[in-house]
VEXKOL-111493 format. One record per residue (C-alpha): y, z, x; residue in one letter. Coordinates in steps of 0.2 Angstrom, whole numbers, padded with zeros to 4 digits, always signed. Last residue first. Layout:
% VEXKOL-111493
YZXA ...
***
This chain:
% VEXKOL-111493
+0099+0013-0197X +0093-0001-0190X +0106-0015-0187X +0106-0035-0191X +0118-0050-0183X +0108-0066-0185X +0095-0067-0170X +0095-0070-0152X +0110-0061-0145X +0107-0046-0158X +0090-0044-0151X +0094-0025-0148X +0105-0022-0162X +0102-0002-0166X +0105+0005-0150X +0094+0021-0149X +0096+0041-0149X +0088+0058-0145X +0089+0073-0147X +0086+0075-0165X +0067+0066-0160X +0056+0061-0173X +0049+0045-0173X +0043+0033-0187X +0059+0025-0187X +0055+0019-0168X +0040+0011-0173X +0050+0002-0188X +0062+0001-0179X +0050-0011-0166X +0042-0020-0180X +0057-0028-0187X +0064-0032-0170X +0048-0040-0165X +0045-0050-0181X +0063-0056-0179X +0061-0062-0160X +0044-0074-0166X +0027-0072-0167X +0024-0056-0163X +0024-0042-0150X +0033-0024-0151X +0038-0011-0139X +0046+0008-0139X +0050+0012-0123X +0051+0030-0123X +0062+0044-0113X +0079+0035-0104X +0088+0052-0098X +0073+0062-0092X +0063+0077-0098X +0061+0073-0118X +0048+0085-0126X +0030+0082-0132X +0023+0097-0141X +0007+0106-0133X +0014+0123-0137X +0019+0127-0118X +0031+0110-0118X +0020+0096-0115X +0030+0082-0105X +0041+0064-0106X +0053+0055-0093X +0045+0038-0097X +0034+0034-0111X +0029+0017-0117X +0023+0017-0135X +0015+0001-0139X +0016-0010-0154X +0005-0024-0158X -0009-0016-0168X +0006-0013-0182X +0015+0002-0188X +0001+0013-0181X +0010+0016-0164X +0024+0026-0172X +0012+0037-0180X +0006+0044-0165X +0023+0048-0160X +0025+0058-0174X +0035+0072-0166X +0049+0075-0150X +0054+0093-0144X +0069+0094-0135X +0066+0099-0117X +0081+0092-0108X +0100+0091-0113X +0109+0076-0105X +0121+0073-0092X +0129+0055-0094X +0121+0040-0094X +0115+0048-0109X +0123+0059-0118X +0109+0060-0132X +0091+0057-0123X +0087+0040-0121X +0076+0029-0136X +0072+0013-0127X +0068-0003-0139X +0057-0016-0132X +0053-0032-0138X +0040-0045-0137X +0039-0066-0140X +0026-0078-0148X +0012-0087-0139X +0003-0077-0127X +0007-0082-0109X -0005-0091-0096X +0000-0092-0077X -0005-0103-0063X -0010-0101-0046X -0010-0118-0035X +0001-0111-0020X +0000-0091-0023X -0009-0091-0006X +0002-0079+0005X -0010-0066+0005X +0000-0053-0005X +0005-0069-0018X -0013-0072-0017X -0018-0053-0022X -0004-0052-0035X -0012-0066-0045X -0029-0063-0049X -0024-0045-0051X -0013-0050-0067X -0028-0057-0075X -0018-0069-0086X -0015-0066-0102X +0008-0061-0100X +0017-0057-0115X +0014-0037-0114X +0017-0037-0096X +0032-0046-0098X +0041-0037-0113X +0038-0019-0103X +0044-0025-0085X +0062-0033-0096X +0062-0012-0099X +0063-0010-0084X +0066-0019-0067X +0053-0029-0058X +0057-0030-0040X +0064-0037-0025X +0077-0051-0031X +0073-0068-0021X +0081-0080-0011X +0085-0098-0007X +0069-0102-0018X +0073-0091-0033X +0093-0094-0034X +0098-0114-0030X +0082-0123-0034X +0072-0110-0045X +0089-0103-0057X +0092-0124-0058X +0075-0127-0065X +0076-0110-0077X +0092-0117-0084X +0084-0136-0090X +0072-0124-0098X +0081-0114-0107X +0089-0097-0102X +0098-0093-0116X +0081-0092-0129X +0077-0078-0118X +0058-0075-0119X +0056-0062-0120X +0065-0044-0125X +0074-0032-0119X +0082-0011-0122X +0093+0000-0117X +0093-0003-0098X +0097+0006-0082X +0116+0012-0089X +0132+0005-0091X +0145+0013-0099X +0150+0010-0119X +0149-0006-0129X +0139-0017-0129X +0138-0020-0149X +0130-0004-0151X +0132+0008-0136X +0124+0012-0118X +0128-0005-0110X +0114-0014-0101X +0106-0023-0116X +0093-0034-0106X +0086-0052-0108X +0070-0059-0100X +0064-0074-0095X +0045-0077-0089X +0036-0079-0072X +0041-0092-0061X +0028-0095-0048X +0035-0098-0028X +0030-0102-0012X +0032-0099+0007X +0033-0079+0008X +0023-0075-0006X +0034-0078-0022X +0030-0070-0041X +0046-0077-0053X +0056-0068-0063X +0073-0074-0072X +0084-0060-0082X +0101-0065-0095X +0117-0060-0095X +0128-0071-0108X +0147-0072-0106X +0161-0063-0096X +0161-0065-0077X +0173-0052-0069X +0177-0054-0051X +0169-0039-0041X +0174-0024-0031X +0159-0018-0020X +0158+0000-0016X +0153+0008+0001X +0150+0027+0002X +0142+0026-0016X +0126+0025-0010X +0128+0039-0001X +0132+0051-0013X +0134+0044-0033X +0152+0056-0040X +0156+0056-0023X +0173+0061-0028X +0182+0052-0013X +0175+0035-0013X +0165+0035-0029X +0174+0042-0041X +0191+0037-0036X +0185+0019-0036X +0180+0019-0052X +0197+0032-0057X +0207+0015-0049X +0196+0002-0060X +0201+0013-0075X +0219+0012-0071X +0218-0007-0067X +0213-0011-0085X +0195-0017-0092X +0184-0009-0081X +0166-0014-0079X +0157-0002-0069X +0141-0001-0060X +0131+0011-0051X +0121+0015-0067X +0107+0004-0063X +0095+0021-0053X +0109+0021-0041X +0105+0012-0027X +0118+0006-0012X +0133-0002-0013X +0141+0006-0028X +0150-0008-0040X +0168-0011-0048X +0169-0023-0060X +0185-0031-0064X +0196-0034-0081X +0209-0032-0073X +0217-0041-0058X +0217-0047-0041X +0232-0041-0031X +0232-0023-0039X +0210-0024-0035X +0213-0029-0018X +0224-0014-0014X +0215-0001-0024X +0200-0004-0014X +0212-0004+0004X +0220+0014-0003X +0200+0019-0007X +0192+0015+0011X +0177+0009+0011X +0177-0008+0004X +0165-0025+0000X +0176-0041-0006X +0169-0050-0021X +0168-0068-0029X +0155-0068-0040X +0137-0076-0036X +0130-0094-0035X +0118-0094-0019X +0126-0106-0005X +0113-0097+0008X +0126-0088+0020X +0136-0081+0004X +0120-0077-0006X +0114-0066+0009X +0131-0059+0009X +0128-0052-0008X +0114-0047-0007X +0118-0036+0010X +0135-0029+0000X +0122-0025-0013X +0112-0014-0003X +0095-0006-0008X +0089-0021-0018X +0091-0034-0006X +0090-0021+0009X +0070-0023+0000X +0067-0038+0010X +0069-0027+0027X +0057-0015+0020X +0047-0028+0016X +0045-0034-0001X +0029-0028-0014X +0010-0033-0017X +0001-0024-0005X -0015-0028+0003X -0020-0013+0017X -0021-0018+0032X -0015-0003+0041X +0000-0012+0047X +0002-0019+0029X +0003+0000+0022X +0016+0005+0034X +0027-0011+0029X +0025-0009+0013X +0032+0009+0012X +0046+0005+0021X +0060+0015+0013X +0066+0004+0003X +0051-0001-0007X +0048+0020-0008X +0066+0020-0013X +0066+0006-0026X +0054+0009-0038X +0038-0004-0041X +0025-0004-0027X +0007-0012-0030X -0006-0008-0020X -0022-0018-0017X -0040-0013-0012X -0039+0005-0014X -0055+0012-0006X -0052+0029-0011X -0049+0040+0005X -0044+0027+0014X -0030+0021+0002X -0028+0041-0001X -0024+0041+0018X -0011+0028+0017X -0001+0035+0004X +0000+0053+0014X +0004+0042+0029X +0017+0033+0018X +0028+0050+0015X +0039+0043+0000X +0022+0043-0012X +0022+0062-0009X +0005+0067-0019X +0007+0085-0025X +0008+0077-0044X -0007+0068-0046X -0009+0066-0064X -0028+0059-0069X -0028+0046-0081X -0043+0039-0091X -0040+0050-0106X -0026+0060-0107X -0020+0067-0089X -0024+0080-0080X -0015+0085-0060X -0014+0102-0067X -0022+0107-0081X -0021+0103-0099X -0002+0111-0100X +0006+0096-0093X +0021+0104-0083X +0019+0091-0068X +0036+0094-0059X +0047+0080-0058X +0053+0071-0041X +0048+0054-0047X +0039+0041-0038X +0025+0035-0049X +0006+0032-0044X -0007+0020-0052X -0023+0020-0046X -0036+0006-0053X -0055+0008-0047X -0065+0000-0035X -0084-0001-0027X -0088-0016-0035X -0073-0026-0044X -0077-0043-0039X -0065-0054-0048X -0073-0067-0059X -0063-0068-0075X -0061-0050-0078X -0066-0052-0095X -0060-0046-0113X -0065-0032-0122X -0052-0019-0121X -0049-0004-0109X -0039+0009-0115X -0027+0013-0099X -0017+0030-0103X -0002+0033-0094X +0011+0039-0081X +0030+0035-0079X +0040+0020-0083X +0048+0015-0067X +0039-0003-0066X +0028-0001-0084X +0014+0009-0093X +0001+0008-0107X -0002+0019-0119X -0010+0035-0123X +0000+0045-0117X +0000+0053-0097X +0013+0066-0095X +0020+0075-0081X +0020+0061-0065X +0023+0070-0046X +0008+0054-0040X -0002+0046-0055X -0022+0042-0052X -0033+0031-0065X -0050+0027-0065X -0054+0013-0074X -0072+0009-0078X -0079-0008-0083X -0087-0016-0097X -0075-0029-0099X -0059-0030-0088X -0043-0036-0094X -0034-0020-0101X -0038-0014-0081X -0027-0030-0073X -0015-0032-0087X -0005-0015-0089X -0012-0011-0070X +0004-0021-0068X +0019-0011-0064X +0014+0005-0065X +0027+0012-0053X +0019+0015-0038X +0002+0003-0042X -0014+0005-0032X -0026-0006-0042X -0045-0006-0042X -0055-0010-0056X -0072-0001-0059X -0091-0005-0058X 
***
């Protein structure tokens, strides 16, 4: 027997195949380069399942097999054949997750029996909704759920209409009009692209001159295309950012766990956004008390589309539960009664990005000793995301954020401790890490 999981960026096959005893795990990733021997998360490319002893608790996993796909546009340069992987994996790359009658005719092909979709366009796109017409079981938003992610002008009028806490804001396409509202308002200000931008879409400025070139940038430079064709100028909130998840079906919801992010490229925050430099969970910011107001005036009212990286990595880790168990009542719309068991303790991630990132980048430096990484402690994990084998079998670097390097213990300072240490053990002269991720949560302390 074998578990079955469709998932489009790797969301949760983490859980559901590391959770099932004595079965096979068949793996598939669409346009992926590299599968490692480790497990993966939402937008972090392919990998390699190892199946532990522990139980499936009950689901019936006859006739199935776990299929994860991811939706980048790289080329599959893994020198061990094409479409192979490591281990359980198999690399997919001629499979066009953005064309859903491609998608549904692997479904057919190989009995999938629940898909999972993580990135934004295929979400976006309407990817769901072609597979739920098909009846296939898919764990994911609407296409017309997904404008939630795909347009922030959308978001926020939704919170508008519903009474959801936001910042104030005003939407603009013209730049003269842009410039207008932000001389009559104020610096600091954020300045945001409307539609998706992989998170670097965003901008805090600090003086009107910055918040001007912002604008500039994306209104008549069209530094971020389309999605920049409408930016959103924000009031500027200063304090504590923090993530909340929560699993909903339509009619009820499940919290999940917190999360905190380290959006900004530099020590000490400092520097451009980008999609996320590393997490960890719980967040001790978010207390209880906090999560019960998030549910009643954010979560219920509406709801965020999709797990993000790297707060994906420090969930999935955290989480027991059969994973599976869960995402097919929330696809049928019975999550009412489900509950959710977490591991004691906390995780982090640390994200290791290719020097100039946000900005452009070098690819195709060679990175070493990632196996010895891993062996700094039976809790770490290696998560890799724009990684391949150069023509000597070397891992190089192929994106902007490369490896997710994560930890689990028993407290925030075990984490950290044993994250750098992982990361320590790596060699990689192209790349580069913050060195205070945790630094909200714990006494001020830096890896160097």
């Amino acid at each position: 027997m074998a578990c079955m999981s469709l998932n489009i960026g790797a969301a949760s096959s983490l859980k559901f195949v590391s959770n099932c005893q004595n079965h096979s795990a068949k793996l598939f990733l669409a346009k992926q380069q590299y599968c490692p021997s480790n497990l993966g998360s939402s937008n972090w490319d392919c990998f390699n399942l190892r199946v532990r002893p522990s139980s499936c608790h009950g689901f019936n996993t006859y006739k199935s097999f776990a299929t994860v796909f991811n939706s980048l546009p790289v080329d599959n340069t893994n020198p061990r054949g094409k479409g192979g992987c490591l281990g359980d994996a198999t690399c997919i790359s001629e499979l066009d997750v953005l064309d859903s009658s491609v998608v549904i005719a692997f479904c057919r092909k190989w009995g999938v029996g629940l898909v999972v979709i993580g990135p934004e366009a295929p979400l976006v796109a309407g990817l769901a909704n072609d597979l739920v017409k098909e009846g296939i079981p898919t764990f994911c938003p609407s296409s017309e759920a997904a404008a939630l992610e795909g347009s922030k002008n959308f978001m926020k009028s939704l919170c508008d209409k519903y009474g959801i806490p936001t910042a104030k804001y005003q939407a603009f396409t013209d730049p003269s009009a842009s410039k207008e509202y932000i001389k009559k308002e104020g610096a600091p200000i954020v300045v945001k692209v409307d539609g998706l931008a992989a998170g670097k879409g965003v901008i805090v400025t600090m003086t009107l001159e910055q918040a001007y070139e912002a604008v500039d940038s994306m209104l008549v430079d069209n530094a971020f295309g389309s999605a920049g064709s409408r930016v959103i100028i924000e009031e500027y909130l200063e304090g504590e950012e923090a993530s909340f998840f929560a699993l909903v079906d339509g009619e009820h919801a499940i919290p999940l766990e917190s999360a905190q992010d380290h959006k900004r490229v530099g020590d000490g925050d400092a520097g451009p956004n980008t999609g996320g430099m590393g997490a960890y969970s719980p967040a001790p910011v978010l207390t209880k008390e906090l999560q019960s107001v998030v549910m009643e005036s954010i979560i219920f009212p509406t709801y965020n589309v999709r797990f993000g990286d790297p707060e994906c990595q420090v969930l999935m880790v955290r989480l027991e539960s059969d994973l599976v168990k869960i995402l097919l009542p929330a696809c049928r719309g019975k999550l009412d009664g489900v509950s959710l068991d977490w591991s004691p303790g906390s995780a982090m991630v640390v994200v290791m990005a290719s020097k100039g990132y946000p900005g452009s980048y070098q690819k195709g430096t060679i990175i070493h000793k990632l196996d010895e990484a891993e062996q700094v402690a039976s809790s770490v994990k290696v998560f890799h995301a724009g990684t391949a084998f150069d023509a000597d079998g070397n891992f190089i670097a192929t994106g902007g954020r490369v490896l997710g390097i994560t930890a689990k213990g028993k407290d925030l300072e075990e984490d950290q401790d044993r994250a750098y240490q992982a990361v320590e053990q790596i060699s990689w002269p192209g790349g580069f890490y913050r060195r205070d991720i945790g630094w909200r949560a714990l006494p001020q302390k830096q890896y160097s």
